[in-house]
C-alpha positions as CSV (number, residue, x, y, z in Angstrom):
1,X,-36.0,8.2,11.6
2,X,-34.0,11.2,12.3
3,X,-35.2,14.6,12.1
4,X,-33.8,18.4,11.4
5,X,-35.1,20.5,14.3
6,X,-33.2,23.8,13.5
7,X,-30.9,25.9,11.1
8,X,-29.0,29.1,12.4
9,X,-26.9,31.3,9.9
10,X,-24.0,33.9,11.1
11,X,-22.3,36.3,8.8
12,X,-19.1,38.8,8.9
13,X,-19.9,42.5,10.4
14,X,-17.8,44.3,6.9
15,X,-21.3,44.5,4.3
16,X,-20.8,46.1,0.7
17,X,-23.3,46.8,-2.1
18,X,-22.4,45.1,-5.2
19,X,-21.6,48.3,-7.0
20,X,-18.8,49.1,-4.3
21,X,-16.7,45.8,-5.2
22,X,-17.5,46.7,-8.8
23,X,-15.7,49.2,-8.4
24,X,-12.9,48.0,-6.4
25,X,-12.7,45.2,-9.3
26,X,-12.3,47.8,-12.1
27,X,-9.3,49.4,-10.5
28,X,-7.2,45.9,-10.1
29,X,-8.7,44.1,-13.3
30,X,-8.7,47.5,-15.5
31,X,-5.0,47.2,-16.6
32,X,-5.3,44.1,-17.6
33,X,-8.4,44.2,-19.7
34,X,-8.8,47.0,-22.3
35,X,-12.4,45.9,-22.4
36,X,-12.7,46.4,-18.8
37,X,-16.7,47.5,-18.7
38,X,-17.5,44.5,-21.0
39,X,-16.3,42.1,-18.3
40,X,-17.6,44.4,-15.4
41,X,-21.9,43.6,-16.6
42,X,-21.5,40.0,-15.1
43,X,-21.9,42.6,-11.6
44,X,-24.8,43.6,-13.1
45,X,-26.5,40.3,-13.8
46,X,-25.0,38.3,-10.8
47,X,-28.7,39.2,-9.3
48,X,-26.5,40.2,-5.8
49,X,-27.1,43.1,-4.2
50,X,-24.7,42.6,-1.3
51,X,-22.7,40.3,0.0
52,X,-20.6,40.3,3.7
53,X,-16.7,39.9,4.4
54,X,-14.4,39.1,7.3
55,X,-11.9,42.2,6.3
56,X,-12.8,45.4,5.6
57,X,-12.5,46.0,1.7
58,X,-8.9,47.7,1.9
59,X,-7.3,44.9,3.0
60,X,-8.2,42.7,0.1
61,X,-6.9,45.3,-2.3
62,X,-3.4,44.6,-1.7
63,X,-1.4,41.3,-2.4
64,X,-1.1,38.8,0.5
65,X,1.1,35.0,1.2
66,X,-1.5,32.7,1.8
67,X,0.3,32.3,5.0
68,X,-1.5,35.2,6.2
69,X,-5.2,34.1,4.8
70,X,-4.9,31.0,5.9
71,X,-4.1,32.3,9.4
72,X,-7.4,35.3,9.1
73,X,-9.5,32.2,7.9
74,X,-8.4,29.7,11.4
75,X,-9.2,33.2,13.5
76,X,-12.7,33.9,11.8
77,X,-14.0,30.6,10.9
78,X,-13.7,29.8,14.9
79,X,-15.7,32.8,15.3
80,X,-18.3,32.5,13.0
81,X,-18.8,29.2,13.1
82,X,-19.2,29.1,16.8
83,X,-22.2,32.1,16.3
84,X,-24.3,29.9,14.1
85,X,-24.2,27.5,16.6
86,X,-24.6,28.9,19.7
87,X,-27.8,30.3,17.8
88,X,-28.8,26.8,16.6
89,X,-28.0,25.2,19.9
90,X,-29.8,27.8,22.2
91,X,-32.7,28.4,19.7
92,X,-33.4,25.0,19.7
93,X,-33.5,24.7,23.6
94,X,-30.1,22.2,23.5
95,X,-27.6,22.1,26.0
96,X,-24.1,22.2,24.0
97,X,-22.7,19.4,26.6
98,X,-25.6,17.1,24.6
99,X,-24.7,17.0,21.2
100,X,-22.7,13.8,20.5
101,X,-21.3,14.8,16.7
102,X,-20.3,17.8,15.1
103,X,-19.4,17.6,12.1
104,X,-17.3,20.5,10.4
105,X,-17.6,21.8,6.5
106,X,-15.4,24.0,4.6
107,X,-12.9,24.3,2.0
108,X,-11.6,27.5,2.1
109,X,-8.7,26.9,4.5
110,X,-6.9,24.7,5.7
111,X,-5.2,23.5,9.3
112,X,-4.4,20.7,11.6
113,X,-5.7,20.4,13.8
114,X,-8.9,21.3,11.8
115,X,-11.0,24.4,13.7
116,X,-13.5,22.3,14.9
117,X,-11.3,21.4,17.6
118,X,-11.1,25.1,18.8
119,X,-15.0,25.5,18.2
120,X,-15.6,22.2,20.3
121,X,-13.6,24.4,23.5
122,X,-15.5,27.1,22.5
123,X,-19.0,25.6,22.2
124,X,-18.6,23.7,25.4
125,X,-19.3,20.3,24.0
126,X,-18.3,17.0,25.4
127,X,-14.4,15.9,25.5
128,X,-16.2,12.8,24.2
129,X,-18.1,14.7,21.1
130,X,-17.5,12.9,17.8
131,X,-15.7,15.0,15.6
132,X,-15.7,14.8,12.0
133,X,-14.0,16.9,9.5
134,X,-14.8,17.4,5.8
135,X,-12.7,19.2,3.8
136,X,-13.0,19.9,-0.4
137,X,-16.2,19.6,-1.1
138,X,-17.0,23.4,-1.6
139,X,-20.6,24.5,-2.9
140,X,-21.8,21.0,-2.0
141,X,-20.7,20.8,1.2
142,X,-23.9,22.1,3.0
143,X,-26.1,19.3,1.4
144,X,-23.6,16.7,1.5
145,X,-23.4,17.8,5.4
146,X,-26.9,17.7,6.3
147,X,-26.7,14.0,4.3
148,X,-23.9,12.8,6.5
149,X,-25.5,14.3,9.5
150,X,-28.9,12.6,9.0
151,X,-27.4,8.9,8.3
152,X,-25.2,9.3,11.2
153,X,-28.2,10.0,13.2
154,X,-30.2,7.0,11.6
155,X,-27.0,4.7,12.8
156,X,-28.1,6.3,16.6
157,X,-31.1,6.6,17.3
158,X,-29.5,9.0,20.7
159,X,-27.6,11.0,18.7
160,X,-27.5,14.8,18.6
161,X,-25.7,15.8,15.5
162,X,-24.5,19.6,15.1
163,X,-23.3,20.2,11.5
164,X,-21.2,23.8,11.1
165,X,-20.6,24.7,7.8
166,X,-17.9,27.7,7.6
167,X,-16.9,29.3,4.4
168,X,-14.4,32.5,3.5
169,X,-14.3,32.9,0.1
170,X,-13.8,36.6,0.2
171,X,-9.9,34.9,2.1
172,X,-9.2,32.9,-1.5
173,X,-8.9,36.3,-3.9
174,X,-5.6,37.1,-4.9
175,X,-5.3,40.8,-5.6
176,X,-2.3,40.1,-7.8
177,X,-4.1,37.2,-10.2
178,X,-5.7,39.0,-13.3
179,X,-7.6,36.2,-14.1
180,X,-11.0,36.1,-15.9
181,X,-11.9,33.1,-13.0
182,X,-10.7,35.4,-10.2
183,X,-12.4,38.2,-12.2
184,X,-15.7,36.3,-11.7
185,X,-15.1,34.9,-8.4
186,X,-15.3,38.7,-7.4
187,X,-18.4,39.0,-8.8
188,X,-20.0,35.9,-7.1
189,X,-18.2,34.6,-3.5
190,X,-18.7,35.8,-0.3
191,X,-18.6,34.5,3.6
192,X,-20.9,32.7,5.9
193,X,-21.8,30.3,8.3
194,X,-24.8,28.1,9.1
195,X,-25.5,25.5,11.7
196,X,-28.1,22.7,11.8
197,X,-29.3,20.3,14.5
198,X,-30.2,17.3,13.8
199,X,-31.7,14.3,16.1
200,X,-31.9,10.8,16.4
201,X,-35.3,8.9,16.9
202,X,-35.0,8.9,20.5
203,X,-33.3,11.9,21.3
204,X,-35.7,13.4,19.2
205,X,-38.9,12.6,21.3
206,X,-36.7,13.6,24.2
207,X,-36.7,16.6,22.8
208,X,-40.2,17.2,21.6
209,X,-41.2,16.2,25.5
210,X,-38.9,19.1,26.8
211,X,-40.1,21.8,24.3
212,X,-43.4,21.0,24.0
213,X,-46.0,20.9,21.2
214,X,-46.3,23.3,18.0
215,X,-42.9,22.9,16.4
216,X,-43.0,20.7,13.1
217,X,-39.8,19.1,12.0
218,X,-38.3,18.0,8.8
219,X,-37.6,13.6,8.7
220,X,-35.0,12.8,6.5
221,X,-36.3,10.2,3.7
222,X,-33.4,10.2,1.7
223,X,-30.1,11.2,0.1
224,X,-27.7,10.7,-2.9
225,X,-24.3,12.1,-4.6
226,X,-23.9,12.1,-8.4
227,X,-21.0,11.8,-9.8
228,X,-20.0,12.8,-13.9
229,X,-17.2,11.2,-15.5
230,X,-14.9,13.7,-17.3
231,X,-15.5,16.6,-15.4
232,X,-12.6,16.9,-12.9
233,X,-11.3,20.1,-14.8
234,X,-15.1,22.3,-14.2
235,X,-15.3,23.6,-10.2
236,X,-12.7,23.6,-7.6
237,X,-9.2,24.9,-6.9
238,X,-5.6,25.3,-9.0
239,X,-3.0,25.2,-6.1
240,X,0.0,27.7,-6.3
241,X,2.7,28.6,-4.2
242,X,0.8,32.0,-3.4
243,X,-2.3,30.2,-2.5
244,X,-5.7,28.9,-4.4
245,X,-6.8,30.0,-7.5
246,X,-10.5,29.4,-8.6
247,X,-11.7,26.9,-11.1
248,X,-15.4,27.6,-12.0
249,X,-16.3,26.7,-15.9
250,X,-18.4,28.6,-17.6
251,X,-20.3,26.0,-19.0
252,X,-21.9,25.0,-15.6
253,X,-25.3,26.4,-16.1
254,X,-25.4,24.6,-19.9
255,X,-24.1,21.4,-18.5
256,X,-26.6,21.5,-15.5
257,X,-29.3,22.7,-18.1
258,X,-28.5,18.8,-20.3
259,X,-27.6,16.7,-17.3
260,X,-29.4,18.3,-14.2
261,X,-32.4,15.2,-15.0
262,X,-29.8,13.0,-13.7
263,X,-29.5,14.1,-10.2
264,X,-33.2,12.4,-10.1
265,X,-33.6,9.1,-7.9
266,X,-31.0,6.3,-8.7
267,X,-32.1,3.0,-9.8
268,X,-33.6,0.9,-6.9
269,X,-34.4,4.0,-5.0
270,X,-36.8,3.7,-1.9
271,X,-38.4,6.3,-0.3
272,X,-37.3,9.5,-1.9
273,X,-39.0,8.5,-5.2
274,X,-42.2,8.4,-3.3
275,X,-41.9,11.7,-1.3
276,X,-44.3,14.8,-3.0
277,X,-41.4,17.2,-4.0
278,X,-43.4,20.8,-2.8
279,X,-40.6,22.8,-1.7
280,X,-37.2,23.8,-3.3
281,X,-33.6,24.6,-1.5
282,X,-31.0,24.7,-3.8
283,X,-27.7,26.3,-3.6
284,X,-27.6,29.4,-5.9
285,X,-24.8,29.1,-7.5
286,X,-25.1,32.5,-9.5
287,X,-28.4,33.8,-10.9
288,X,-27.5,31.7,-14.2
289,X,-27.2,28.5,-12.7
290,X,-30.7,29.2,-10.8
291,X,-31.9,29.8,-14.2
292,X,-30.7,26.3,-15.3
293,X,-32.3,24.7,-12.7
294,X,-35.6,25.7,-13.6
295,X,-35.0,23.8,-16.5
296,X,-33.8,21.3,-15.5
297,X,-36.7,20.6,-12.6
298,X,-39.0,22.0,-14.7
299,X,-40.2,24.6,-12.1
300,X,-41.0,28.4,-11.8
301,X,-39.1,30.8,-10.7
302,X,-41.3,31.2,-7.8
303,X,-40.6,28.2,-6.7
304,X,-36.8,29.0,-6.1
305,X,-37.3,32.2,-4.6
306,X,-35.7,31.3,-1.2
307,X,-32.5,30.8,-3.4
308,X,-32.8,34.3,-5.6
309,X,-33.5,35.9,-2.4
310,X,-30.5,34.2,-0.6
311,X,-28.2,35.1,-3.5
312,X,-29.6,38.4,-3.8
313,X,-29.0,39.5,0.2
314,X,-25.9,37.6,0.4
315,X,-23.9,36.5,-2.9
316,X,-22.8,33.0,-3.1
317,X,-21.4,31.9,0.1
318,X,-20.4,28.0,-0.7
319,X,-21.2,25.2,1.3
320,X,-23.6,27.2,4.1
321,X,-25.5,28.9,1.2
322,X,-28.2,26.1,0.8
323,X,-28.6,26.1,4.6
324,X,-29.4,29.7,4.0
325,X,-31.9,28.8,1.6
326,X,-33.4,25.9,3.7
327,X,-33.9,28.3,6.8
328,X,-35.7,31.1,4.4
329,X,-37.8,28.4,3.1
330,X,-38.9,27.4,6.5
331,X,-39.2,30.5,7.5
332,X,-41.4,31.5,4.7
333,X,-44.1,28.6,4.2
334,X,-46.3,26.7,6.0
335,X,-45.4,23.1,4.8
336,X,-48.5,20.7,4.8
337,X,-48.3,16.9,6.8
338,X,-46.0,14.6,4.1
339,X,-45.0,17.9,2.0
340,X,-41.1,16.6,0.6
341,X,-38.7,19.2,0.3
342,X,-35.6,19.0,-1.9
343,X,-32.0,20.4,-1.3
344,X,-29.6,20.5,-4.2
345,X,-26.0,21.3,-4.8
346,X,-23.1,21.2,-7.0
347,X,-19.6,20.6,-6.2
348,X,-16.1,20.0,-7.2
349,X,-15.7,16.7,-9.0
350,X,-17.8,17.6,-10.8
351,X,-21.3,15.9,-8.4
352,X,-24.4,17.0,-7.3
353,X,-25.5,15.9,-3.4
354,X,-29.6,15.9,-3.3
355,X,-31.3,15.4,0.0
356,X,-34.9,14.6,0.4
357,X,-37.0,15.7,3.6
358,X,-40.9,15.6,4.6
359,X,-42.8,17.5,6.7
360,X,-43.6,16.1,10.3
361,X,-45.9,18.0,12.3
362,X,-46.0,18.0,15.8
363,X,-48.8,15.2,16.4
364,X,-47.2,12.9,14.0
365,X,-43.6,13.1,14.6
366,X,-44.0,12.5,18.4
367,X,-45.9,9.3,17.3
């Protein structure tokens, strides 16, 4: 049984209100649209309040090669990444040389070799760490992470699995595309990192006999993808010459709102089925997708306040946001012995990746 002892989230130093980059999105997108403060109220019911960059504001304003982001995105995703998990590592009481997989997510860039081998230098793991690096599976990536990283750890019991998930969306707007998408991506996207730990069996009660007692712990009890025929064409990237330009359909929330049911247990399911669902970490994908999945789980709005809160302090970072939420849910409740907790998230493809955890306190997850 492996188990998720920590989460530990970093974010860029440059933070902006949301009225600021509405108003650095009405002087590039206003000679293009005549009905410029129509399209400018999705700032006003994005539910953001701020979000953080790796530039300072100026430098987006101006047209670059992708080149040049793709060489600002190497530079800060080594950075950032590598502060979430010195946090995780160090808060969590493990030494760096310990962890035996670290497993890299982001889609916002792109490079060979892939910056986890710069963060492995820079983290001070083993030359014989297991790397693994996954690339295009954007908002989802942060649940479909943690999902890799738990069966990885249920293949070993003496595994040590770091998971670094690294976005920079702010790196993918082009100053010079008028687009209603890259209109919208303004409105939502922003940059973050987050880093989980996760441990095998036996490296686990290792662990709980060097830190002692007091510490619950979430146990993995299961995780699946769906997949939607059809739907290639709703989230992801249109690749140019000048760099990526944003696909994100408008009809997300509605679809989720009619399919979202089927993100529910697949047929012969085991032990998620039986796991009492008490606590919510979904990614928040804007606040009308949050919206939708009320409806779809047929929950309140209280119950996905980790996610508005998230969204609100940060905007919609990608794959790390739902680690975001996950750590603000932990942070804020006292889970009961057995209490499941859900994570959900949609990505490109168009799929959902759900992972199911329960509670473990001390006393029972060292026996």
């Amino acid at each position: 049984m492996p188990f998720l002892v920590h989460v530990a989230t970093a974010v860029p130093p440059h933070r902006y209100r949301q009225e600021e980059v509405r108003r650095w999105a009405r002087e590039l997108f206003a000679p293009a649209y005549p009905d410029i403060e129509r399209l400018l109220k999705a700032f006003d019911q994005s539910g953001i309040e701020y979000r953080h960059f790796c530039r300072p504001a100026e430098w987006y304003l101006r047209p670059r090669p992708f080149s040049e982001r793709n060489r600002v995105y190497w530079e800060e995703a080594v950075e950032l990444g590598a502060r979430a998990a010195k946090r995780c590592l160090s808060e969590a009481g493990v030494d760096p040389e310990e962890v035996t997989d670290l497993w890299w997510i982001s889609s916002t860039g792109i490079a060979a070799p892939s910056p986890d081998a710069a963060l492995r230098r820079r983290l001070g793991l083993s030359s014989r760490v297991r790397r693994t690096p996954v690339w295009g599976l954007g908002c989802a990536g942060g649940a479909a992470g943690l999902s890799r990283a738990f069966a990885a750890a249920a293949a070993d019991p003496a595994a040590r699995v770091l998971l670094v998930a690294v976005e920079l969306c702010s790196l993918t707007f082009m100053a010079g595309d008028r687009s209603k998408s890259n209109l919208i991506a303004s409105v939502l996207f922003a940059d973050g990192a987050a880093a989980a730990l996760v441990l095998g069996d036996a490296a686990h009660r290792t662990w709980r006999e060097k830190t002692g007692e007091g510490v619950g712990t979430w146990s993995w009890s299961g995780s699946h993808s769906t997949h939607w025929p059809d739907t290639l064409d709703m989230m992801g990237w249109d690749v140019g010459d000048d760099g990526w330009r944003v696909v994100f359909s408008r009809s997300i929330p509605d679809f989720l709102r009619h399919r979202g049911k089927e993100i529910g247990d697949p047929p012969g399911a085991g032990g998620e089925s039986r796991v009492p669902v008490r606590h919510w970490a979904v990614h928040p994908g804007g606040a009308k997708v949050l919206a939708a999945y009320e409806e779809a789980l047929g929950i309140g709005r209280d119950q996905l306040e980790p996610a508005y809160s998230i969204l609100r302090e940060y905007g919609n970072m990608s794959a790390p946001t739902v680690l975001f939420v996950l750590k603000r849910l932990w942070e804020g409740v006292e889970p009961g012995e057995g209490d499941g907790a859900e994570l959900l998230a949609l990505g490109p493809g168009f799929s959902a990746e759900r992972v199911v955890m329960r509670w473990r306190s001390d006393s029972s997850s060292r026996g």
